[in-house]
N, CA, C and O atoms as CSV, one atom per row, in Angstrom:
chain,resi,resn,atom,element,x,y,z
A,1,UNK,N,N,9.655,4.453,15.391
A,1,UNK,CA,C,8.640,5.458,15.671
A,1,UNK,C,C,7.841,5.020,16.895
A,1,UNK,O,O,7.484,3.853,17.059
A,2,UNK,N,N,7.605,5.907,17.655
A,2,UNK,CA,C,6.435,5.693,18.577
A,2,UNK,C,C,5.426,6.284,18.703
A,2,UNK,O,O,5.419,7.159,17.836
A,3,UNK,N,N,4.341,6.334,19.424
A,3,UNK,CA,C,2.888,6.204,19.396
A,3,UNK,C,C,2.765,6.246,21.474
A,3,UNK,O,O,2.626,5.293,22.241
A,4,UNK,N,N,2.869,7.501,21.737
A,4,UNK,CA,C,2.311,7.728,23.315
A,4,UNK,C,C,3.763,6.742,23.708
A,4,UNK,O,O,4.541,6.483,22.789
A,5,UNK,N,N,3.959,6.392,24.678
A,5,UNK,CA,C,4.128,5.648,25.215
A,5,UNK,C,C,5.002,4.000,25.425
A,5,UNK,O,O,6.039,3.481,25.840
A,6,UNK,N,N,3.477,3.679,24.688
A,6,UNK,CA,C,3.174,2.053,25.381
A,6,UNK,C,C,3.319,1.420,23.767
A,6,UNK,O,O,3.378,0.195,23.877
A,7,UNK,N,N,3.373,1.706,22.759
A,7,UNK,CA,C,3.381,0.844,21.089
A,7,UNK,C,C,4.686,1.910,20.916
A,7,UNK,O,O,5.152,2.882,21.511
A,8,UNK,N,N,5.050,0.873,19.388
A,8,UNK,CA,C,6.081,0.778,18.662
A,8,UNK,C,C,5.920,1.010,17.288
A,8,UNK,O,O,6.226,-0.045,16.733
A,9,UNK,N,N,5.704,1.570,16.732
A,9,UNK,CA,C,5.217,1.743,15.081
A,9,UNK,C,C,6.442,1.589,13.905
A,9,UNK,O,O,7.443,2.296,13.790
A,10,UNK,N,N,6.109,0.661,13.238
A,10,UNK,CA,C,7.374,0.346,12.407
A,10,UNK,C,C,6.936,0.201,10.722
A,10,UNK,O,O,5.786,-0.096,10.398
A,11,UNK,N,N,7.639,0.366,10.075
A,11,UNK,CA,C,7.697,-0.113,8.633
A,11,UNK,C,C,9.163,-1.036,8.727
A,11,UNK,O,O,10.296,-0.747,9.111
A,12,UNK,N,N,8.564,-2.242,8.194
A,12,UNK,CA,C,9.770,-3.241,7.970
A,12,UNK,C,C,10.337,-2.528,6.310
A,12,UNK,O,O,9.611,-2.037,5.445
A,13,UNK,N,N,12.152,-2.723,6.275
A,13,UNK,CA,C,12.283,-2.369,4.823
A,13,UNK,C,C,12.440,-3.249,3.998
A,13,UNK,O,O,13.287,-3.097,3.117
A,14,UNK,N,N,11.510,-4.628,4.083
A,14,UNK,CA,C,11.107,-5.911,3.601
A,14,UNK,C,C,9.649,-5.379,2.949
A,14,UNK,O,O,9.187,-5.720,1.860
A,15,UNK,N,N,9.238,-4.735,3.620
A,15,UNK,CA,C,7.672,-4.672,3.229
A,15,UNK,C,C,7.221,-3.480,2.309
A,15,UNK,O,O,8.083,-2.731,2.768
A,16,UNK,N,N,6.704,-2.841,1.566
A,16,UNK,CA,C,6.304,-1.790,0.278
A,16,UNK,C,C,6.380,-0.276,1.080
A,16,UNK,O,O,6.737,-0.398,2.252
A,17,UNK,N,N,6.145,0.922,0.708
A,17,UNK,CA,C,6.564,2.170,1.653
A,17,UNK,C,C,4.785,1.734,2.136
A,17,UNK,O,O,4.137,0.983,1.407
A,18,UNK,N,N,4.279,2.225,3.213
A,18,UNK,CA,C,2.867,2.593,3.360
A,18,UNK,C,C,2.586,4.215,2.906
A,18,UNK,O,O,3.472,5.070,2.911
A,19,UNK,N,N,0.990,4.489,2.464
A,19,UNK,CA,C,0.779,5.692,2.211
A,19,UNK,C,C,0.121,5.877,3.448
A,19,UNK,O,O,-0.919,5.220,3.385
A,20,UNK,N,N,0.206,6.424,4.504
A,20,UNK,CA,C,-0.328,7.148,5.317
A,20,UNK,C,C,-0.862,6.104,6.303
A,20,UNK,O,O,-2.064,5.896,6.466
A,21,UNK,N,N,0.074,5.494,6.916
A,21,UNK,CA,C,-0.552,4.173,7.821
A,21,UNK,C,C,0.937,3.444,8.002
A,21,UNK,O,O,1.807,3.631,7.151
A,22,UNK,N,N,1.185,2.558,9.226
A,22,UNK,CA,C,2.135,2.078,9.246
A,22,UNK,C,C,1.485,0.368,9.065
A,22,UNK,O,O,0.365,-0.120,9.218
A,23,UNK,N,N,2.861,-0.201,8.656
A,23,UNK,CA,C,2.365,-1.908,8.703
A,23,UNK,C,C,2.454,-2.737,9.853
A,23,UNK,O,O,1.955,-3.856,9.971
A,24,UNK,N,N,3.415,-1.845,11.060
A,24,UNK,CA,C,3.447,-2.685,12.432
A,24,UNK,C,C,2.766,-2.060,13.373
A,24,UNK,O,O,2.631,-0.862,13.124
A,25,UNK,N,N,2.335,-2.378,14.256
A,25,UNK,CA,C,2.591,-1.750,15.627
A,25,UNK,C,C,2.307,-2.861,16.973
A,25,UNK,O,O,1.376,-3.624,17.229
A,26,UNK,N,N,3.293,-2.609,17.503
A,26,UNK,CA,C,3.918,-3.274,18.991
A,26,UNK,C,C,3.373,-2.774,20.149
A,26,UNK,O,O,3.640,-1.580,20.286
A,27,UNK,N,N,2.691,-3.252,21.055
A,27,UNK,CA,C,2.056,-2.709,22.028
A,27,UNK,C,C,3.088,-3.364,23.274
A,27,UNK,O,O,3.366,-4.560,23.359
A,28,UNK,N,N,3.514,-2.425,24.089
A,28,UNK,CA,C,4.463,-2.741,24.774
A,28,UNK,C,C,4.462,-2.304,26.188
A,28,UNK,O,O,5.399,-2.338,26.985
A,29,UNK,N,N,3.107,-1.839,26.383
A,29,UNK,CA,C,2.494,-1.522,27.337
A,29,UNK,C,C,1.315,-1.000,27.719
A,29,UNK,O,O,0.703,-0.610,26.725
A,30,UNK,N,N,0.664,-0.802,28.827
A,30,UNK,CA,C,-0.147,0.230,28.557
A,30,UNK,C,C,-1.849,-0.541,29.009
A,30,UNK,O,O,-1.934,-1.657,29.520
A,31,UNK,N,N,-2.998,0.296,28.698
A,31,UNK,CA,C,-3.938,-0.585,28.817
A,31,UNK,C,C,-4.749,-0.360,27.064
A,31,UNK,O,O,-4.891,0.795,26.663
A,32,UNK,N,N,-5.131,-1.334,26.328
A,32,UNK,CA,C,-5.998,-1.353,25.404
A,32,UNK,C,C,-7.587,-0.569,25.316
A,32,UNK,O,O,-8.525,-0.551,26.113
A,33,UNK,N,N,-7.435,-0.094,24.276
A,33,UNK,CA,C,-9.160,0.833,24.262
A,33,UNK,C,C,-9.386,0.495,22.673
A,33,UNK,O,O,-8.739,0.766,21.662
A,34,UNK,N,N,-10.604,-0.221,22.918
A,34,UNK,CA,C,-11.679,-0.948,21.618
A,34,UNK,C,C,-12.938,0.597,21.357
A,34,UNK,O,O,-13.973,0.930,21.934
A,35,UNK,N,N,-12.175,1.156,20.250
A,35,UNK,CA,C,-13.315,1.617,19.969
A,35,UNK,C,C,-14.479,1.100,19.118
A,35,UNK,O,O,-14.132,0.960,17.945
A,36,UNK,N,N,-15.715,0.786,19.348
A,36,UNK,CA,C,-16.687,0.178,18.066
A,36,UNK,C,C,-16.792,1.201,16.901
A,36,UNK,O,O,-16.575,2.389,17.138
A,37,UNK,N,N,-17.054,0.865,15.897
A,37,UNK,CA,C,-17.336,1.043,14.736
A,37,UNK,C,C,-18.175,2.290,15.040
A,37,UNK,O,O,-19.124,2.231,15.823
A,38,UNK,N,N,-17.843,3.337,14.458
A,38,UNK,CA,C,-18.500,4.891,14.480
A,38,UNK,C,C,-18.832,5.220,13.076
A,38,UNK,O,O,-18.038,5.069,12.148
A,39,UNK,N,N,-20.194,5.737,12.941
A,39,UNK,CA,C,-20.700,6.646,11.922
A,39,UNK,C,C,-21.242,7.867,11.851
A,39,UNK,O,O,-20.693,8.600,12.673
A,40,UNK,N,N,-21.927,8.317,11.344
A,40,UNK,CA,C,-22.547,9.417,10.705
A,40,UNK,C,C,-23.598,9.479,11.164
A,40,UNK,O,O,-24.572,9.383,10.416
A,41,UNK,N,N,-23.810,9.709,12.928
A,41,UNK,CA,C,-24.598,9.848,13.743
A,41,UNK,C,C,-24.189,10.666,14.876
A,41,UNK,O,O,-23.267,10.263,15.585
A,42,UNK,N,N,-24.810,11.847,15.144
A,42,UNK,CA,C,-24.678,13.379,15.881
A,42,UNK,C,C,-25.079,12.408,17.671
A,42,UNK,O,O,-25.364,11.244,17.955
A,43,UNK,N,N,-24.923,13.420,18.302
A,43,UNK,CA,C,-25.220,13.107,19.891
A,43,UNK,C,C,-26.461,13.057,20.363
A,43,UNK,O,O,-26.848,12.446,21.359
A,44,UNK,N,N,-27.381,14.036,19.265
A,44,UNK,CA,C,-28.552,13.720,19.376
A,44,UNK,C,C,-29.448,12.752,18.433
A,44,UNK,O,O,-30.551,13.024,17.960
A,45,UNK,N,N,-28.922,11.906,18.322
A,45,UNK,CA,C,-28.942,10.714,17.578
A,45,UNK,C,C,-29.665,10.977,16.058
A,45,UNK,O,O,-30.545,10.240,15.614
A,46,UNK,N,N,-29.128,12.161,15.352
A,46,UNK,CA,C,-29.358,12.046,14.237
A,46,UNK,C,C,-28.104,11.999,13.408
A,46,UNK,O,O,-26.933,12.217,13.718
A,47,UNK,N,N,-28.862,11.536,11.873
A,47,UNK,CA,C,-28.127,10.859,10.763
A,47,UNK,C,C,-27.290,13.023,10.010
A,47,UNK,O,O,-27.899,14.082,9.857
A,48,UNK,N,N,-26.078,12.737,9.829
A,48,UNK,CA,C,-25.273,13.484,9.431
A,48,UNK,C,C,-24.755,13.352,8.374
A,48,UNK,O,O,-23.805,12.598,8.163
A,49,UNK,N,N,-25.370,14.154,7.449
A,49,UNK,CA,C,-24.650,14.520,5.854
A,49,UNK,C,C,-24.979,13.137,4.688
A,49,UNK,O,O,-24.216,12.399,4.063
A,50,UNK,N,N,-26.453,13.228,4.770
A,50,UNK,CA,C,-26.945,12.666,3.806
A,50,UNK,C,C,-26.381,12.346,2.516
A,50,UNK,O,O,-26.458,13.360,1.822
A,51,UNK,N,N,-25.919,11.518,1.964
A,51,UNK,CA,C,-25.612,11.628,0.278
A,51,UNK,C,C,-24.038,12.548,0.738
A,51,UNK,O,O,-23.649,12.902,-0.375
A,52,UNK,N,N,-23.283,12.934,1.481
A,52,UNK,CA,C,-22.730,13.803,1.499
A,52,UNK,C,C,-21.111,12.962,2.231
A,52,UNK,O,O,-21.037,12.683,3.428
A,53,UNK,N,N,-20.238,12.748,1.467
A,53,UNK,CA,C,-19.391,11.732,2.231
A,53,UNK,C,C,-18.439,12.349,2.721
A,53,UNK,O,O,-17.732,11.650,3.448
A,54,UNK,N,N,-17.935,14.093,2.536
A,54,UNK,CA,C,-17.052,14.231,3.590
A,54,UNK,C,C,-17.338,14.870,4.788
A,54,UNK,O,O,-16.592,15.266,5.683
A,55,UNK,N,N,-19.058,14.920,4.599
A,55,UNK,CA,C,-19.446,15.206,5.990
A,55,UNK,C,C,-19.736,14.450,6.644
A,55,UNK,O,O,-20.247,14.856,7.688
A,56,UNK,N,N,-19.597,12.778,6.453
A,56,UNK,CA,C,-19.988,11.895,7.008
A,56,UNK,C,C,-18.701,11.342,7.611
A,56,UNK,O,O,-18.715,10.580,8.577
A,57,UNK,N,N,-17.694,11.716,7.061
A,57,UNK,CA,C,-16.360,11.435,7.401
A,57,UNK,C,C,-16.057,12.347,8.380
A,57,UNK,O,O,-15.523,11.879,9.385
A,58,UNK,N,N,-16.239,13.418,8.349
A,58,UNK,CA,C,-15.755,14.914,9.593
A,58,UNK,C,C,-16.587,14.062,11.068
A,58,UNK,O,O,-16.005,13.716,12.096
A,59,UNK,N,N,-17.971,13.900,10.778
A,59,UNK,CA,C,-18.685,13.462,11.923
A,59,UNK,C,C,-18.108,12.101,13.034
A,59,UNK,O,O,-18.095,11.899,14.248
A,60,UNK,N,N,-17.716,11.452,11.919
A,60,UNK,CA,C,-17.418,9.509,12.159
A,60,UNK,C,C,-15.738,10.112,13.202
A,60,UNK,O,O,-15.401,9.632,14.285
A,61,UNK,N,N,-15.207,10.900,12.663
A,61,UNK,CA,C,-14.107,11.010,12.662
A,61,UNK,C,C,-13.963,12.132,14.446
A,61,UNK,O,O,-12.955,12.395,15.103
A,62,UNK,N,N,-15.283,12.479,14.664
A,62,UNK,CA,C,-15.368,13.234,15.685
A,62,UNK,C,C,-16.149,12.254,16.280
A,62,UNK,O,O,-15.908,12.568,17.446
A,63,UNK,N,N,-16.914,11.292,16.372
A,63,UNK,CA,C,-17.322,10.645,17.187
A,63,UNK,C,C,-16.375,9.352,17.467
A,63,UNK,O,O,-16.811,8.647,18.378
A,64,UNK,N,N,-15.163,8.896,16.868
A,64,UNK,CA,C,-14.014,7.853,17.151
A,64,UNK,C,C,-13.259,9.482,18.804
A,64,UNK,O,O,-13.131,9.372,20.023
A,65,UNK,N,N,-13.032,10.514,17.968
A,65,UNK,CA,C,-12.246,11.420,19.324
A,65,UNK,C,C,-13.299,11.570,20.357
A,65,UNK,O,O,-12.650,11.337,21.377
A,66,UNK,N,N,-14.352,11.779,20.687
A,66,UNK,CA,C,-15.372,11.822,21.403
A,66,UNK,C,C,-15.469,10.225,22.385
A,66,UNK,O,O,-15.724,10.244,23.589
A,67,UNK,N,N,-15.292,9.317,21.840
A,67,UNK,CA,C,-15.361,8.134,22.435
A,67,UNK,C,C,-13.744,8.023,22.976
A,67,UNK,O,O,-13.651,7.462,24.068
A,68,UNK,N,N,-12.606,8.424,22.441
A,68,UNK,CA,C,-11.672,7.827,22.713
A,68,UNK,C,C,-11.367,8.760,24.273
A,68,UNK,O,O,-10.742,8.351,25.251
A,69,UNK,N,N,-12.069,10.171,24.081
A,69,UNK,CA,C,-11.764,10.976,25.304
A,69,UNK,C,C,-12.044,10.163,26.553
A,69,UNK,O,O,-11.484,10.018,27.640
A,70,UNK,N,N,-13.427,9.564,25.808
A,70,UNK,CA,C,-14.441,8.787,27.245
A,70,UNK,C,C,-13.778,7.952,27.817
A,70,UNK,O,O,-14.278,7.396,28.794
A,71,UNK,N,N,-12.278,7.563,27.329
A,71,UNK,CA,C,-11.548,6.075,27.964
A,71,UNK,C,C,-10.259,7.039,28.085
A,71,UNK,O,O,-9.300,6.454,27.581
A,72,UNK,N,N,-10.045,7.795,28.376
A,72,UNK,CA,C,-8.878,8.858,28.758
A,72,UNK,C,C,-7.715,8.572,27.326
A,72,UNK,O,O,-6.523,8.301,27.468
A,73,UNK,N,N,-8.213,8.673,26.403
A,73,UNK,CA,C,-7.535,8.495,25.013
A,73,UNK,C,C,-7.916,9.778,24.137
A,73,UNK,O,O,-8.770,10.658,24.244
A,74,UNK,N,N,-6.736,9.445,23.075
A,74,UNK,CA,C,-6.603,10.862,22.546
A,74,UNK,C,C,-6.214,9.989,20.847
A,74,UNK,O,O,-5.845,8.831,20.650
A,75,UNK,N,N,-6.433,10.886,20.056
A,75,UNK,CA,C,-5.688,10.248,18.203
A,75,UNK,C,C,-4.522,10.039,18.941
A,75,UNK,O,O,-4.505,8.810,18.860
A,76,UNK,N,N,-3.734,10.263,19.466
A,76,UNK,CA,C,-2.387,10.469,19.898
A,76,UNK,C,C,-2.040,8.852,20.248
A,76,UNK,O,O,-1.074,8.217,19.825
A,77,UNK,N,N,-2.936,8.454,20.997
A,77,UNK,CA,C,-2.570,7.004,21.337
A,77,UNK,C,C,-3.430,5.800,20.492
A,77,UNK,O,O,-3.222,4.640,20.849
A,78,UNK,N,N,-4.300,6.021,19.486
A,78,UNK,CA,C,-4.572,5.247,18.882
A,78,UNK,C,C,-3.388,4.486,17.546
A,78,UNK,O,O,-2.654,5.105,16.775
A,79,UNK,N,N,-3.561,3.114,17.661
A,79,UNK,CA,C,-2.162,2.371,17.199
A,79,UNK,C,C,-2.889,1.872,15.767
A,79,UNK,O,O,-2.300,1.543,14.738
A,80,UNK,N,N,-4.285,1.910,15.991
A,80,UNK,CA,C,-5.124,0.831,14.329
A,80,UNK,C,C,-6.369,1.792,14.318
A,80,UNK,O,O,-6.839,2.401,15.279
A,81,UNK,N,N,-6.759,1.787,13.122
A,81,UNK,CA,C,-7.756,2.019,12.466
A,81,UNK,C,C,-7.945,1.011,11.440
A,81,UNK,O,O,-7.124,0.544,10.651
A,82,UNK,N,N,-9.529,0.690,11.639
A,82,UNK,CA,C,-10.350,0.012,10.332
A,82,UNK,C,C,-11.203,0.741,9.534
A,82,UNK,O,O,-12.118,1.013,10.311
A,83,UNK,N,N,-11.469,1.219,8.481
A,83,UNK,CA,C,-12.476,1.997,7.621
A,83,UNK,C,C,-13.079,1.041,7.051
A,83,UNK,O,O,-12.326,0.230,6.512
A,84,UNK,N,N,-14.679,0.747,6.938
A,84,UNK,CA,C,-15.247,0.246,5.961
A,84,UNK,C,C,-16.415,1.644,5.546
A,84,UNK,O,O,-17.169,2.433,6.113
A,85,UNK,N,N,-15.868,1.228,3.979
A,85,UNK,CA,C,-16.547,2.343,3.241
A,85,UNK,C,C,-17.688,1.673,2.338
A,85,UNK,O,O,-17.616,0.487,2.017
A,86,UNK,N,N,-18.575,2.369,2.011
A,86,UNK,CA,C,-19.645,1.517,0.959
A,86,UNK,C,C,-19.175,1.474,-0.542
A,86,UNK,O,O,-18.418,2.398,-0.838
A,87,UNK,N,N,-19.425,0.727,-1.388
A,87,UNK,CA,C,-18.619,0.913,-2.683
A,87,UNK,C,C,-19.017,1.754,-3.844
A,87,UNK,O,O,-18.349,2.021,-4.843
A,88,UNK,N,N,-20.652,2.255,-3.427
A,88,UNK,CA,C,-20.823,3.140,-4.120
A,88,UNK,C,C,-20.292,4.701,-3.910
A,88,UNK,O,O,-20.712,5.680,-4.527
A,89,UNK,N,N,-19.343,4.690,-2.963
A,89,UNK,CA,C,-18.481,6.124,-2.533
A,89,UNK,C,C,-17.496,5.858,-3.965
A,89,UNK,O,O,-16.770,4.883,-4.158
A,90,UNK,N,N,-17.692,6.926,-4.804
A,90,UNK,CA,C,-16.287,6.944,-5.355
A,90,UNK,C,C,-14.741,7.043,-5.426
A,90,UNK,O,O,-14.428,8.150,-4.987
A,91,UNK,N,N,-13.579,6.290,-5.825
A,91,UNK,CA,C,-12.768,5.808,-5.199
A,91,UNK,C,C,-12.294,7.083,-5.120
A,91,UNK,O,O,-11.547,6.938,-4.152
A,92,UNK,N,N,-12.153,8.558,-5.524
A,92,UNK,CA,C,-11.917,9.199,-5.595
A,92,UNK,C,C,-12.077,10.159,-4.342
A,92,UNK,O,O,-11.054,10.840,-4.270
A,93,UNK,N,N,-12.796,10.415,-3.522
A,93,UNK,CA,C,-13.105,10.041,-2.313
A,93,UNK,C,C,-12.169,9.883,-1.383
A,93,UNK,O,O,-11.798,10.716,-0.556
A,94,UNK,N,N,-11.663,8.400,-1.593
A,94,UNK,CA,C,-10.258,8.561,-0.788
A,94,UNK,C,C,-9.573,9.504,-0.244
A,94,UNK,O,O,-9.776,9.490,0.970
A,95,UNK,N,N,-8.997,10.158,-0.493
A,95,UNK,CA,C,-8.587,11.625,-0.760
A,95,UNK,C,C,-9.453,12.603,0.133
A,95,UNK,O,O,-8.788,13.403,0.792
A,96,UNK,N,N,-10.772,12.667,0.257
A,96,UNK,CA,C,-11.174,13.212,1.106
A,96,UNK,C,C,-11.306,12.772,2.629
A,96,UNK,O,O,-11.271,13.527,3.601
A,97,UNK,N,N,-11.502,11.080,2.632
A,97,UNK,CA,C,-11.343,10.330,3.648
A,97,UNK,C,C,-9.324,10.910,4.102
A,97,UNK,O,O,-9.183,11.313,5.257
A,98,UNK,N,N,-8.341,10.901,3.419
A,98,UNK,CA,C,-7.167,10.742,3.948
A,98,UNK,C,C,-6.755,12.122,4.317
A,98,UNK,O,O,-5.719,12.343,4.943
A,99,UNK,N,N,-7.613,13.090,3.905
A,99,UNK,CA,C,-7.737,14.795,4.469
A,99,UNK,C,C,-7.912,15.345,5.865
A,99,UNK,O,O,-7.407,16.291,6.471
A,100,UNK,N,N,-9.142,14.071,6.271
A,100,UNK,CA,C,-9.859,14.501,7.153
A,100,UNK,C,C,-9.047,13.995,8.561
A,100,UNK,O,O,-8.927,14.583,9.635
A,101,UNK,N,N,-8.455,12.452,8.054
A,101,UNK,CA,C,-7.986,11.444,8.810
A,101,UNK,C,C,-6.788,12.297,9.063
A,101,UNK,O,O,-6.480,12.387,10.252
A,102,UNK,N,N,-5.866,13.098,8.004
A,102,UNK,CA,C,-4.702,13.193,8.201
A,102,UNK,C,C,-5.099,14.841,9.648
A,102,UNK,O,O,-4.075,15.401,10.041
A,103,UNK,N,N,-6.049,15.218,10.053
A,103,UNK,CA,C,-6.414,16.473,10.975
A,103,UNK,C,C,-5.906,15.707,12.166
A,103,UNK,O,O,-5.037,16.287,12.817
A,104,UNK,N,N,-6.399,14.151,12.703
A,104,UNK,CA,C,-6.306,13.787,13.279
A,104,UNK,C,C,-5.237,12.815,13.778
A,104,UNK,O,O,-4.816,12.897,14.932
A,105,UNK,N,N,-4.922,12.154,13.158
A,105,UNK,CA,C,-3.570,10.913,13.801
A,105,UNK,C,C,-2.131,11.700,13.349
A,105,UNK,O,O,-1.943,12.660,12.601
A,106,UNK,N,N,-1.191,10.845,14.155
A,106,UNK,CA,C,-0.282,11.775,14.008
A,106,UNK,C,C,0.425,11.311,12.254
A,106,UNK,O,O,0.901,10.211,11.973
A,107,UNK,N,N,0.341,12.103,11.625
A,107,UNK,CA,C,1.477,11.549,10.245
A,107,UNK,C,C,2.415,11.071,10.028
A,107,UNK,O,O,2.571,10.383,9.019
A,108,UNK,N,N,3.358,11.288,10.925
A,108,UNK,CA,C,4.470,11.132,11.024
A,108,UNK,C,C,4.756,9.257,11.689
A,108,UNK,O,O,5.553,8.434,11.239
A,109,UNK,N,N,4.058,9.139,12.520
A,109,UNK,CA,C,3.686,7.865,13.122
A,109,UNK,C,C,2.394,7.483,12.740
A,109,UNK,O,O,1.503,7.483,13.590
A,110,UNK,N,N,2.184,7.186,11.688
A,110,UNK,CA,C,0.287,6.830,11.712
A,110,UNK,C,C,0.136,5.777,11.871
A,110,UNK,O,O,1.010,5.019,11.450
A,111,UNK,N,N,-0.851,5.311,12.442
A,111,UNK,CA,C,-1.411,4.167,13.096
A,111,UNK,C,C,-1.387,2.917,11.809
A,111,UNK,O,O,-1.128,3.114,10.622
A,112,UNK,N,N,-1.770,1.498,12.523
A,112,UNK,CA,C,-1.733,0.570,11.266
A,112,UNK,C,C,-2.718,0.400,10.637
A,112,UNK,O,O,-3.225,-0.504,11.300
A,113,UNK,N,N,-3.514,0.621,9.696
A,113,UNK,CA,C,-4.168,0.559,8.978
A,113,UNK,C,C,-5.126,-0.445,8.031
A,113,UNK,O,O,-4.658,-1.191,7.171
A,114,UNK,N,N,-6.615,-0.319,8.362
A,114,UNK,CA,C,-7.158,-0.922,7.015
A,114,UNK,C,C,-8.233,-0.337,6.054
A,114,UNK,O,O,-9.012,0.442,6.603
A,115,UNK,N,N,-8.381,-0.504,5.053
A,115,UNK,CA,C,-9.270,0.159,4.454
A,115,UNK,C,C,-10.247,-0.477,3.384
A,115,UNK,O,O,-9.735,-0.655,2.278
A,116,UNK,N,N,-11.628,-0.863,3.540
A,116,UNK,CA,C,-12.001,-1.996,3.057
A,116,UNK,C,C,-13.075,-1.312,2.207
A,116,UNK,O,O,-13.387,-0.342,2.899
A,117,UNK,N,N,-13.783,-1.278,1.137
A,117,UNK,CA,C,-14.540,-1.353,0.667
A,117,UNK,C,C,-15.872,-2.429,0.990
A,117,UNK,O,O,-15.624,-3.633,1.056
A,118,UNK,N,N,-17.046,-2.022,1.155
A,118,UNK,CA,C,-17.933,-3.323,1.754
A,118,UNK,C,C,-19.139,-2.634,0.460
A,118,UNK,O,O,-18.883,-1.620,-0.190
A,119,UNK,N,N,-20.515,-3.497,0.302
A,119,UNK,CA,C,-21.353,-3.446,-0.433
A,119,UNK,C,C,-22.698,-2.592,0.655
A,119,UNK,O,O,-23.806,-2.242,0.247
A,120,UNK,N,N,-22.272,-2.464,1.782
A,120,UNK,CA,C,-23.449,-2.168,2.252
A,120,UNK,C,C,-23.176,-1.664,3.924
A,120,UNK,O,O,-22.351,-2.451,4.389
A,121,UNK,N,N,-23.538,-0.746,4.857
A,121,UNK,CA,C,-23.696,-0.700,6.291
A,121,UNK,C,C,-24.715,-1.084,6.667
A,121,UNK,O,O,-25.596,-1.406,5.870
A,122,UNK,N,N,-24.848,-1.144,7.776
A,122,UNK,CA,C,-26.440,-1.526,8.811
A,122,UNK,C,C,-27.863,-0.556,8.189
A,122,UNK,O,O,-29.022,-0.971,8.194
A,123,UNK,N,N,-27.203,1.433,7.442
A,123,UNK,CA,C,-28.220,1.415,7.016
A,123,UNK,C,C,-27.816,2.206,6.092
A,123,UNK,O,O,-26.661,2.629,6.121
A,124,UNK,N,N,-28.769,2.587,5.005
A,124,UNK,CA,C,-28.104,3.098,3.454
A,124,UNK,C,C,-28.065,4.119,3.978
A,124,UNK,O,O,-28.920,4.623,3.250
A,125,UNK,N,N,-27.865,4.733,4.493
A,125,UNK,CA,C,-27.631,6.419,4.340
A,125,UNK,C,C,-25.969,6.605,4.830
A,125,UNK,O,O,-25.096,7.319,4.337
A,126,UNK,N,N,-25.919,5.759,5.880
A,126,UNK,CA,C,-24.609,5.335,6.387
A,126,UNK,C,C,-23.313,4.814,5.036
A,126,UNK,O,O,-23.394,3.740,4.439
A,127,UNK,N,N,-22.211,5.845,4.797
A,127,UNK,CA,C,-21.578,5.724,3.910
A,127,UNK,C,C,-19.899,5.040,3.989
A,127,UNK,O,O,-19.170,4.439,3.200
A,128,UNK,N,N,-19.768,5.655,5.803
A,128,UNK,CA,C,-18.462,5.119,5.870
A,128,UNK,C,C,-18.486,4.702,7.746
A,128,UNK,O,O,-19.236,5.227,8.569
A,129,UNK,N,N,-17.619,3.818,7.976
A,129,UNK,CA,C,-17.983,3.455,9.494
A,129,UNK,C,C,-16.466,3.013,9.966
A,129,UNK,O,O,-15.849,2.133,9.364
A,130,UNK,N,N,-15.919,3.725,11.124
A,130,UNK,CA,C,-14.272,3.301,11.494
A,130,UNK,C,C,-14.576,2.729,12.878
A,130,UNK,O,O,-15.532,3.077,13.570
A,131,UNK,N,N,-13.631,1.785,13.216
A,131,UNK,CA,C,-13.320,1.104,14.082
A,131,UNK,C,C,-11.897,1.841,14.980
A,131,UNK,O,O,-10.963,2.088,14.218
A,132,UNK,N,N,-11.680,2.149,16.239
A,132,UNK,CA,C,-9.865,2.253,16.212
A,132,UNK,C,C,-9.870,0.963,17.606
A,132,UNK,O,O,-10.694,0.315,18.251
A,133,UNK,N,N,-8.300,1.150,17.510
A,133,UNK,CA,C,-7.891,0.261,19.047
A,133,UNK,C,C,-6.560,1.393,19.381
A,133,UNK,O,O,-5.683,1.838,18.640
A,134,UNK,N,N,-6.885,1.636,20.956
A,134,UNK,CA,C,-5.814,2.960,21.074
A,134,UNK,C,C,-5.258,2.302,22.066
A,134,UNK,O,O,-5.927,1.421,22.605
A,135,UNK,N,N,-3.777,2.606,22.578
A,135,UNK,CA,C,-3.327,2.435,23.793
A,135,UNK,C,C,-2.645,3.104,24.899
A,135,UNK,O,O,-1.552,3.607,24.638
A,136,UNK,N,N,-3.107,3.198,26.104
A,136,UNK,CA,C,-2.854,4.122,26.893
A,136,UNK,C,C,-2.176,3.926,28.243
A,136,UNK,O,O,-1.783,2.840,28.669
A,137,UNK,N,N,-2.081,5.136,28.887
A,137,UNK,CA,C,-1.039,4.311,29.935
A,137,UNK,C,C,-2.133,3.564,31.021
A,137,UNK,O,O,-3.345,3.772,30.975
A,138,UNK,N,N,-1.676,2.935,31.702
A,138,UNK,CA,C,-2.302,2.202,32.366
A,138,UNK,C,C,-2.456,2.706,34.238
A,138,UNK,O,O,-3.095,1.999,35.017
């Protein structure tokens, strides 16, 4: 499978199926784009969807495409995603997180994946926060 370009996206058939995420990816060209950690914060620097986690997910999830535009990147070329979620989100949830995610990356090739449960963000209202690394042509 590929990913733009410049990565390689693989499932070894050594390793378990993935649900919606691959376990490799090969960067094989291209230039690297670090996105930081995005939340549930609008352009005019307010807090989005209080108590409310799949609106905090729609937002996070538009401010990772919003940043990735800013480095001439698209979901298209992002190879990883990190999610840290708070643990009082119910696991159930998931599901709405993999709804929102699945609008954006491609399915078929999805990026490599992590998904962490944490006890806490920088601030409580803040419920879920993603990281990506995309790669593009150079």
């Amino acid at each position: 499978m590929m990913v733009a370009m410049n990565a390689k996206l693989s499932n070894p058939a050594t390793l378990s199926k993935p649900m919606g995420y691959s376990h490799v990816a090969e960067v094989t060209g291209g230039k690297l784009v670090y996105i930081a950690g995005q939340i549930a914060i609008d352009a005019k620097d307010e807090s989005v969807g209080k108590d409310d986690f799949a609106a905090q997910v729609r937002q996070v999830f538009e401010n990772v495409n919003e940043a990735l535009k800013s480095a001439g990147a698209s979901f298209a070329d992002v190879v990883k995603l990190n999610t840290f979620c708070v643990d009082r989100v119910d696991r159930s949830n998931v599901a709405v997180f993999r709804e929102t995610r699945d609008r954006y990356v491609n399915t078929q090739a999805p990026p490599v994946s992590t998904f962490v449960y944490v006890s806490s963000l920088v601030r409580p209202e803040w419920l879920i926060e993603i990281e990506a690394v995309a790669v593009v042509n150079s």
